[in-house]
Backbone as JSON, one array per atom type, in Angstrom:
{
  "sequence": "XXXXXXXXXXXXXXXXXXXXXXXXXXXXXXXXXXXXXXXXXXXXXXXXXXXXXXXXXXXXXXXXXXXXXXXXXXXXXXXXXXXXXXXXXXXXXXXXXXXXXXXXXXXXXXXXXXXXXXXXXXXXXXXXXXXXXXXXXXXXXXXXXXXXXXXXXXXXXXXXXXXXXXXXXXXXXXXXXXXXX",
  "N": [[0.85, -1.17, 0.0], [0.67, 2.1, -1.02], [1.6, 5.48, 0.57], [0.94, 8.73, 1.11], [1.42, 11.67, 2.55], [0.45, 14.57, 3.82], [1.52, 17.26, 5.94], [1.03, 20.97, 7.09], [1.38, 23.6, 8.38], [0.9, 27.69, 8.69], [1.47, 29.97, 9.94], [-0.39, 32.88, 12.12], [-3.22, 34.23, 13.2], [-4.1, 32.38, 11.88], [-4.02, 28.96, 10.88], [-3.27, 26.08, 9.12], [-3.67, 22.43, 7.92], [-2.35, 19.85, 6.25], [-3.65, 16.42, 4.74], [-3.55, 13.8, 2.6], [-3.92, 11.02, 1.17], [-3.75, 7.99, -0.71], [-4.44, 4.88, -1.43], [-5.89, 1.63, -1.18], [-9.3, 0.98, -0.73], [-9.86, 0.11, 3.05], [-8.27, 2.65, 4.73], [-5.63, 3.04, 6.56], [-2.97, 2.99, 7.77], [-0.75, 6.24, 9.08], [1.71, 8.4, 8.35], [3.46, 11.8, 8.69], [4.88, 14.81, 7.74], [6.7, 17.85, 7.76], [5.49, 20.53, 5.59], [4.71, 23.25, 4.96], [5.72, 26.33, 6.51], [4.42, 29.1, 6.89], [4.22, 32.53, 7.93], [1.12, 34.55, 7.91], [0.36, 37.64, 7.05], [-1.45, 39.96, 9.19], [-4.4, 41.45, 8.49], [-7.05, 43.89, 7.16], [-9.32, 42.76, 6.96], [-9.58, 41.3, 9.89], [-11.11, 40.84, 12.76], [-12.99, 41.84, 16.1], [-12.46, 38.64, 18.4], [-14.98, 38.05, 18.87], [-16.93, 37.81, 17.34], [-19.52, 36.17, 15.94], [-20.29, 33.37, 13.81], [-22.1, 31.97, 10.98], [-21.97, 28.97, 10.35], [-23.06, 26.63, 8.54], [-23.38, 28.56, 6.17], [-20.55, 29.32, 6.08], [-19.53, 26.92, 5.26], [-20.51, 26.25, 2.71], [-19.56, 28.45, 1.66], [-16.93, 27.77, 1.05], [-16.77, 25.45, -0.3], [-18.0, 26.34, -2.83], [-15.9, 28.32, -3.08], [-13.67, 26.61, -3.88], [-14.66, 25.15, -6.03], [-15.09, 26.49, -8.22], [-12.17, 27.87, -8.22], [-11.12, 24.99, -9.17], [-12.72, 24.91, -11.55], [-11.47, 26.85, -13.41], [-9.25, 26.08, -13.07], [-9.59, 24.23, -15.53], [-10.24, 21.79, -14.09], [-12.49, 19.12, -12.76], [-15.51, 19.82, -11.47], [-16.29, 19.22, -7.95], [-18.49, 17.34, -6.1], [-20.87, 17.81, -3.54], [-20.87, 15.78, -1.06], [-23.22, 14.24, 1.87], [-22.49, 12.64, 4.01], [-20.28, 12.86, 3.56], [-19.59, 15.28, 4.44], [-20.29, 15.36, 6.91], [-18.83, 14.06, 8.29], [-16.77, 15.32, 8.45], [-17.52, 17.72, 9.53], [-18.1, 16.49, 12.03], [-15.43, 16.52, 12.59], [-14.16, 18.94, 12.69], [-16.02, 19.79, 14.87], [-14.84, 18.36, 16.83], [-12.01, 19.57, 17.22], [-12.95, 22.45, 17.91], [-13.97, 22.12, 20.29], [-11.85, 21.16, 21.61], [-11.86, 18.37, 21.72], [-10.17, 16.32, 20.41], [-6.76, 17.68, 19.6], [-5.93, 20.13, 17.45], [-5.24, 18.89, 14.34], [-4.67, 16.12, 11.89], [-5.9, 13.7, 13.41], [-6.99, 10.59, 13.51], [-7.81, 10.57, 10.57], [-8.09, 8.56, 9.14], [-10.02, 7.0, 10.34], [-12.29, 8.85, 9.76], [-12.29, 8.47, 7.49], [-13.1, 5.9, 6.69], [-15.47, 5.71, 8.02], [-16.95, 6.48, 5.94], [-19.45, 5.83, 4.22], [-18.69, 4.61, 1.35], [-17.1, 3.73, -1.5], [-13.96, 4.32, -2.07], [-10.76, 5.37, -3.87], [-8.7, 7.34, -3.76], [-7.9, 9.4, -0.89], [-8.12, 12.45, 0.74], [-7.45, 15.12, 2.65], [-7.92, 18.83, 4.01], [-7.44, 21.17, 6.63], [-8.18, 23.72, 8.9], [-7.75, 26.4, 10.95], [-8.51, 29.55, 12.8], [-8.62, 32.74, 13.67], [-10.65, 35.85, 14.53], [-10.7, 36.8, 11.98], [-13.01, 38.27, 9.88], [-14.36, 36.77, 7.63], [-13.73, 34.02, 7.68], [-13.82, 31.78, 5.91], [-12.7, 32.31, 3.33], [-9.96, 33.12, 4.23], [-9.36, 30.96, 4.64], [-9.74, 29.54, 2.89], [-7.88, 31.06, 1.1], [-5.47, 30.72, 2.06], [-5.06, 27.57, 1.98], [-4.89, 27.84, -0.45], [-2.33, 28.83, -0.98], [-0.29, 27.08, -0.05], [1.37, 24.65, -0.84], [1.17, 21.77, -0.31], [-1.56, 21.56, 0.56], [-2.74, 23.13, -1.74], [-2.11, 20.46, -3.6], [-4.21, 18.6, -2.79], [-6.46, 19.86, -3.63], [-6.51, 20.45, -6.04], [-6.58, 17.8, -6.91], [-7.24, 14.2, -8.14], [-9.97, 14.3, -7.46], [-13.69, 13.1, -7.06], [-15.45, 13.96, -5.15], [-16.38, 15.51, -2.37], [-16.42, 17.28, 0.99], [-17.69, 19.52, 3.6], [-16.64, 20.73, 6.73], [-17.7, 23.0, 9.4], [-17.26, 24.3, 12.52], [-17.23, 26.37, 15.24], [-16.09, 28.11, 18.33], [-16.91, 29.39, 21.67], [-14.49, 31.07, 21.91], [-14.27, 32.4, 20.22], [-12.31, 31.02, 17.9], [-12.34, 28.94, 14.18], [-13.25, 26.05, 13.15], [-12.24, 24.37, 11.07], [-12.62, 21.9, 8.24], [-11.8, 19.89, 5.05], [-12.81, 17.17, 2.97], [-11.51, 15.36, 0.88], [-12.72, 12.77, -1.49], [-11.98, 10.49, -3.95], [-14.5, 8.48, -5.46], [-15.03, 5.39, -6.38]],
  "CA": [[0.0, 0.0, 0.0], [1.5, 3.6, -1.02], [0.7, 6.53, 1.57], [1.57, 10.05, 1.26], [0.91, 12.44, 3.74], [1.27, 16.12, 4.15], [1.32, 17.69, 6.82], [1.48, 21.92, 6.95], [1.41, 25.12, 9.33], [0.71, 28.54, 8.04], [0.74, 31.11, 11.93], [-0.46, 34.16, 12.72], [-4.34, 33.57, 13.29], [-4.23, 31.21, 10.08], [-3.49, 27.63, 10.79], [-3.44, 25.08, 8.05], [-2.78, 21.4, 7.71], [-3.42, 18.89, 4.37], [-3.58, 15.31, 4.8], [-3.22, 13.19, 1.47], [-3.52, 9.49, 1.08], [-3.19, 7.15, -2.03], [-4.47, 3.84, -1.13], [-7.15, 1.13, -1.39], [-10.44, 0.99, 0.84], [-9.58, 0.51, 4.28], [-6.81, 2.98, 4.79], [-4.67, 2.21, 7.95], [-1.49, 3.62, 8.33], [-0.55, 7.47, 8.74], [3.1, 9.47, 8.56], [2.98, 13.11, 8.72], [5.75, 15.59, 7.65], [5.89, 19.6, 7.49], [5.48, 20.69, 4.24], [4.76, 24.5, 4.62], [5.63, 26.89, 7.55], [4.82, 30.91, 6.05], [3.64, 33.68, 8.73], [0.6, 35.63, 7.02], [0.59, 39.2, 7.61], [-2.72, 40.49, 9.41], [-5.12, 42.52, 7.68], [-7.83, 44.07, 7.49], [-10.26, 41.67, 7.26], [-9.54, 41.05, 11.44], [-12.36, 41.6, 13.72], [-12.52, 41.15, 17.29], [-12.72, 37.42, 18.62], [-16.3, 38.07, 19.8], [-17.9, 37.42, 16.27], [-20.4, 34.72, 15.65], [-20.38, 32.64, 12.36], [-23.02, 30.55, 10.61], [-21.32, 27.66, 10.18], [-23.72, 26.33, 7.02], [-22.99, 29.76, 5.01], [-18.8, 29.21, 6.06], [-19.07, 25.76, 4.42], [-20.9, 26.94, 1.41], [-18.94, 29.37, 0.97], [-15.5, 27.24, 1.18], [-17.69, 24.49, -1.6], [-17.96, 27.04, -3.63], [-14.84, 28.98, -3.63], [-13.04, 25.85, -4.43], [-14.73, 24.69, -7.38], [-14.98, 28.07, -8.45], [-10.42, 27.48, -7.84], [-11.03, 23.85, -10.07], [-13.14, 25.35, -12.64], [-10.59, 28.32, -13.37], [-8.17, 25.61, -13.82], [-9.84, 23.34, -15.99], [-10.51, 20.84, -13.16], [-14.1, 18.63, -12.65], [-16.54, 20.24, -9.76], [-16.21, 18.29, -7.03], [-19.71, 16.98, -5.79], [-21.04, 17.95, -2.18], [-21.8, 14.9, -0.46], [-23.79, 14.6, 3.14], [-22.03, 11.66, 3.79], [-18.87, 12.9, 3.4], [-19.88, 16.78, 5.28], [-21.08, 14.85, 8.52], [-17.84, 13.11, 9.36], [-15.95, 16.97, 8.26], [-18.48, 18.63, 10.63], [-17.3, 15.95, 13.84], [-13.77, 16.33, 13.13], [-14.24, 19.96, 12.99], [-16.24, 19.82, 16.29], [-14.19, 18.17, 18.35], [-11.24, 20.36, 17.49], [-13.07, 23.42, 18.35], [-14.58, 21.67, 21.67], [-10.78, 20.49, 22.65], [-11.51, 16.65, 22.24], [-8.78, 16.23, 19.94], [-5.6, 18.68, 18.9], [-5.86, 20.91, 16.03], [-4.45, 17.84, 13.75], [-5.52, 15.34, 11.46], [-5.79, 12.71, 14.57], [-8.13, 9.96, 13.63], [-8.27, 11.01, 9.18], [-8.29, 7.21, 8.43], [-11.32, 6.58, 11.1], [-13.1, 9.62, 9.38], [-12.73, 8.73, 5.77], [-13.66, 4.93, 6.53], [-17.03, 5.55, 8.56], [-17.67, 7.38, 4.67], [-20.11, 4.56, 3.21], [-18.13, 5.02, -0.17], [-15.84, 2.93, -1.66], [-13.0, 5.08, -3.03], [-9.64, 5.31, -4.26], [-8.07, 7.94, -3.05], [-8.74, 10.39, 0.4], [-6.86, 13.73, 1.36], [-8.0, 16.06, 3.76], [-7.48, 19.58, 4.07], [-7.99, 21.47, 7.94], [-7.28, 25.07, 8.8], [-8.32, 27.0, 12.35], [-8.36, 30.71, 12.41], [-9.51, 33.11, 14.92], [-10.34, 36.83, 14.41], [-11.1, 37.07, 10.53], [-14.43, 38.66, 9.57], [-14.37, 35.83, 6.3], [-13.1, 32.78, 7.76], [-13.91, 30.51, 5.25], [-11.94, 32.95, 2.78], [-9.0, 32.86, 5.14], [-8.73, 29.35, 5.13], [-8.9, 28.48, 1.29], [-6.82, 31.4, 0.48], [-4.17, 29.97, 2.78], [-4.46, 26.45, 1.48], [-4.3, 28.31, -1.89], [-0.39, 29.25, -0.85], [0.25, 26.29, 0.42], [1.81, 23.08, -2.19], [0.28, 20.66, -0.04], [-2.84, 21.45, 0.29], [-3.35, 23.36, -3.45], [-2.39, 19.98, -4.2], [-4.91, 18.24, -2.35], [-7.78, 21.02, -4.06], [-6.48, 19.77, -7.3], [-6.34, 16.26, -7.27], [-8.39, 13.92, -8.78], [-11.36, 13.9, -6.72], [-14.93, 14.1, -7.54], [-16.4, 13.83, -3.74], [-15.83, 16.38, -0.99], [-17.65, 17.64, 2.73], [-16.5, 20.46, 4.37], [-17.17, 20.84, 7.93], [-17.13, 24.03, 10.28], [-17.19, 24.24, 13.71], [-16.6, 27.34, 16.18], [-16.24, 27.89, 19.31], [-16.88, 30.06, 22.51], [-13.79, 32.21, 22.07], [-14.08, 32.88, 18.26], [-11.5, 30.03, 17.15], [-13.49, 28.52, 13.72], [-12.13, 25.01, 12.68], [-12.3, 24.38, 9.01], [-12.21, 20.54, 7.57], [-12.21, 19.57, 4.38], [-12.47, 16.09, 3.07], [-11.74, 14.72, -0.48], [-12.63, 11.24, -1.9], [-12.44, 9.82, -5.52], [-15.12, 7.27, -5.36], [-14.67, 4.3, -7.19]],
  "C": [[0.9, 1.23, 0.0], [0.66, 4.56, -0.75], [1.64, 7.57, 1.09], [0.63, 10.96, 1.96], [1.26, 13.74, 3.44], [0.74, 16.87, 5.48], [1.99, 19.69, 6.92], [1.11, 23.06, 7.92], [1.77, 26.62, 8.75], [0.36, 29.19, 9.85], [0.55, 32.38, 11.45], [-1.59, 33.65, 13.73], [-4.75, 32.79, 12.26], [-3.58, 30.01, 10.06], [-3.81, 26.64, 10.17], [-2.82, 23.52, 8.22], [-3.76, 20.25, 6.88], [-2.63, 17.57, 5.11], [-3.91, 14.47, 3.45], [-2.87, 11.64, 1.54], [-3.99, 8.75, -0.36], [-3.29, 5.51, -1.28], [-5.89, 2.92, -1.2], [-8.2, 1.43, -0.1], [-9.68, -0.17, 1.96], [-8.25, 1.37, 4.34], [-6.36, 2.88, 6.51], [-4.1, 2.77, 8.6], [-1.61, 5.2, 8.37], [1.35, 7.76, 9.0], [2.67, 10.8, 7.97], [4.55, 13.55, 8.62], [5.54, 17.19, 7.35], [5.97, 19.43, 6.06], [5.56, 22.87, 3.97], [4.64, 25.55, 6.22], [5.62, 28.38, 7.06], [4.2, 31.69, 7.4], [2.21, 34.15, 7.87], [0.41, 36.33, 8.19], [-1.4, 39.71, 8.37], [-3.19, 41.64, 8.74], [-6.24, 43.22, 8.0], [-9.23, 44.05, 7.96], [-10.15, 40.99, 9.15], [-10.48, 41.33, 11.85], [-12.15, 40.76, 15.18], [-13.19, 39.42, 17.53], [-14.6, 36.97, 19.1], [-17.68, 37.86, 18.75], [-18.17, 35.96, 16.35], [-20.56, 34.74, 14.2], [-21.64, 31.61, 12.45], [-22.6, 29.58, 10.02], [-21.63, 27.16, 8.43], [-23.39, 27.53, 6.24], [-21.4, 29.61, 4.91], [-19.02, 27.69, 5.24], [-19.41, 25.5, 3.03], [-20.24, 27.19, 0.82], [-17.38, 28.65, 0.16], [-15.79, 26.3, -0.04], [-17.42, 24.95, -2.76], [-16.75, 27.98, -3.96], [-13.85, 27.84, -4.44], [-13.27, 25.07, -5.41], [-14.67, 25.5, -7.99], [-12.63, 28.12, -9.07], [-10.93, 26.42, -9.63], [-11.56, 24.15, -10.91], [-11.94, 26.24, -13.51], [-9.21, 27.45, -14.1], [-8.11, 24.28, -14.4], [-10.12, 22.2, -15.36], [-12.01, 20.94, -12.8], [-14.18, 19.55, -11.46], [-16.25, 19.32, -9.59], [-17.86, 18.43, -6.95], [-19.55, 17.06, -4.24], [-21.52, 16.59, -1.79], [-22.19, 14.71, 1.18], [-22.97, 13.68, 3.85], [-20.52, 12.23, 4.27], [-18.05, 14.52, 4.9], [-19.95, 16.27, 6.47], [-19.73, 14.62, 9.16], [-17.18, 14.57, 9.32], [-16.1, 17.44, 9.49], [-17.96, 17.76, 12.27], [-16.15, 16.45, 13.73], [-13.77, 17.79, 13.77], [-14.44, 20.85, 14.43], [-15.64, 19.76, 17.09], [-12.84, 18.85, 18.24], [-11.88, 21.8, 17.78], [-13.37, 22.73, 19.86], [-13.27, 20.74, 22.5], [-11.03, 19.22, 22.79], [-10.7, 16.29, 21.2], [-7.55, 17.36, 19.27], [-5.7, 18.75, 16.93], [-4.88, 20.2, 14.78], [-4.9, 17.06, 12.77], [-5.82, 13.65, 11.92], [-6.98, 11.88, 14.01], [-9.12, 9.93, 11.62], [-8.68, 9.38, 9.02], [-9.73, 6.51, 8.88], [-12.4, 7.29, 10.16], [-13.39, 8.85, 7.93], [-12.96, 6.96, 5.66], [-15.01, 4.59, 6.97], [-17.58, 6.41, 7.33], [-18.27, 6.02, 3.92], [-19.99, 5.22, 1.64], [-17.01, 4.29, -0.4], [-15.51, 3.93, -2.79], [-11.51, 4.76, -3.15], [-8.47, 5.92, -3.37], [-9.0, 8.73, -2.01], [-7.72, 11.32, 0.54], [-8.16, 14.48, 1.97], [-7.42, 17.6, 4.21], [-8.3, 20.59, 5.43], [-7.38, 22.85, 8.19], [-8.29, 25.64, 10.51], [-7.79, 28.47, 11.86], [-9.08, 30.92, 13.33], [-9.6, 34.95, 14.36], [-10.43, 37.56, 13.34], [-12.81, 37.37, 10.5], [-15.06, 37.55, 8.29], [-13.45, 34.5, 6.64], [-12.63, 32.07, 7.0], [-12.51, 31.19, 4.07], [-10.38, 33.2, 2.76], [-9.06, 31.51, 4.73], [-8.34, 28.64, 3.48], [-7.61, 29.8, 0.75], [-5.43, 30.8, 1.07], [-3.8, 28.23, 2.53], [-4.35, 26.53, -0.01], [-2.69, 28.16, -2.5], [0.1, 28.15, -0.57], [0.51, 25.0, -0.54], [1.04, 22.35, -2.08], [-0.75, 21.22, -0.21], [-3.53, 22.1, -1.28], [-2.83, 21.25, -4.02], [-3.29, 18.48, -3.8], [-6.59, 18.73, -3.13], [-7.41, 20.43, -5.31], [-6.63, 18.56, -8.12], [-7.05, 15.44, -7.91], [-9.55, 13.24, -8.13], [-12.65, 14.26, -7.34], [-15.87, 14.08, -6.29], [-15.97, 14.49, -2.81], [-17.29, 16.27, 0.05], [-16.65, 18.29, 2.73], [-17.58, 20.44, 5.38], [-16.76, 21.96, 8.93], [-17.84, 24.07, 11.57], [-16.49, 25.73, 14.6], [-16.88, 27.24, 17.35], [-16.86, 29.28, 20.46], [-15.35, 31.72, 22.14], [-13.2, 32.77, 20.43], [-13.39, 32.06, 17.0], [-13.23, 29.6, 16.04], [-12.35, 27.65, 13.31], [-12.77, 24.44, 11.66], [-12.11, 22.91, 8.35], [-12.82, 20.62, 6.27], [-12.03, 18.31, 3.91], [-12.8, 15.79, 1.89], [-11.61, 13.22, -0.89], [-12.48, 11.2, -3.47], [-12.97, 8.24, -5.68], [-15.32, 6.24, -7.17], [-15.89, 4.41, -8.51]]
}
C-alpha cells in the first residue's frame, strides 16, 4: 500500500494542515511531515474574537470557492456529499470543543465511517480566529500552500467540508476529499 501524507502550518491567526492518502479501501497507516511553515501578515479583514459565524454559510462558501479554484483551472466540480460533510463537521467539532488537537488525529477513522468505496482520500484542515471571512482565510491559505493546493487539485470528484466554532471565536475548518470508485 502507497501513503503520502502532508502535513502543513501557516501562523499568525491562520493555521493550516493537508492530509493526502493514495491507497485502497480501508486505509490504515498514517506518517505526517511539514510541508509549509509561512507567517501571514494580518489585515484588514480582522475583527474582534467576539464574532459569531453561521457555520452552514462558512461551508458553502468554502464548496464554492473551491470549485470556483477547479473550474478556473480546468478541473471537474467536485460533488457535495452529506455523507462525506457529517464526518468533516465531527472532526471539525471536536477540534473546536478540545476533544482532539488541532491535527488530522483519527483522518483514516473519518474517511472509513464514509459509506463510499474510493480510491483515493486527502483532507485539508485550517483554524483561524479573528477574521471577519473565515472561510476565505482558510482556502486562500491552502491556496499558498503546495500541499494542500495539491490536495484542491487532485483527482477527486467527492468532498464535505465541515465548520465548527467555538466560545472564544476560534473557527475550525475541515475539508475532506474522496475519488469514489
Amino acid at each position: 500500500m502507497f501513503r503520502q501524507t502532508a502535513f502543513g502550518v501557516a501562523l499568525s491567526t491562520l493555521v493550516l494542515a493537508s492530509e493526502l492518502t493514495t491507497a485502497s479501501f480501508p486505509v490504515h497507516t498514517s506518517t505526517k511531515k511539514p510541508i509549509h511553515h509561512q507567517p501571514l501578515s494580518i489585515n484588514a479583514n480582522q475583527v474582534a474574537t467576539s464574532t459569531t459565524f453561521k457555520t452552514a454559510a462558512l461551508e458553502k462558501s468554502v464548496f464554492d470557492q473551491i470549485n470556483r479554484y477547479r473550474i478556473a483551472q480546468g478541473l471537474q466540480k467536485l460533488k457535495l456529499n452529506a455523507n462525506i460533510s457529517k464526518q468533516a463537521r465531527i472532526h471539525s467539532q471536536n477540534m473546536a470543543n478540545g476533544k482532539v488537537p488541532f491535527s488530522h488525529q483519527g483522518f483514516e477513522r473519518r474517511v472509513t465511517a464514509i459509506p463510499i468505496i474510493y480510491n483515493n482520500a486527502a483532507e485539508n484542515v485550517a483554524f483561524n480566529q479573528g477574521y471577519s471571512n473565515p472561510a476565505s482565510e482558510a482556502v486562500n491559505g491552502w491556496l499558498n500552500s503546495p500541499g494542500h493546493l495539491q490536495n484542491i487539485k487532485g483527482k477527486y470528484n467527492l468532498t464535505g467540508i465541515g465548520v465548527a466554532a467555538n466560545q472564544k471565536g476560534e473557527v475550525y475548518l475541515t475539508q475532506i476529499f474522496l475519488h469514489a470508485r
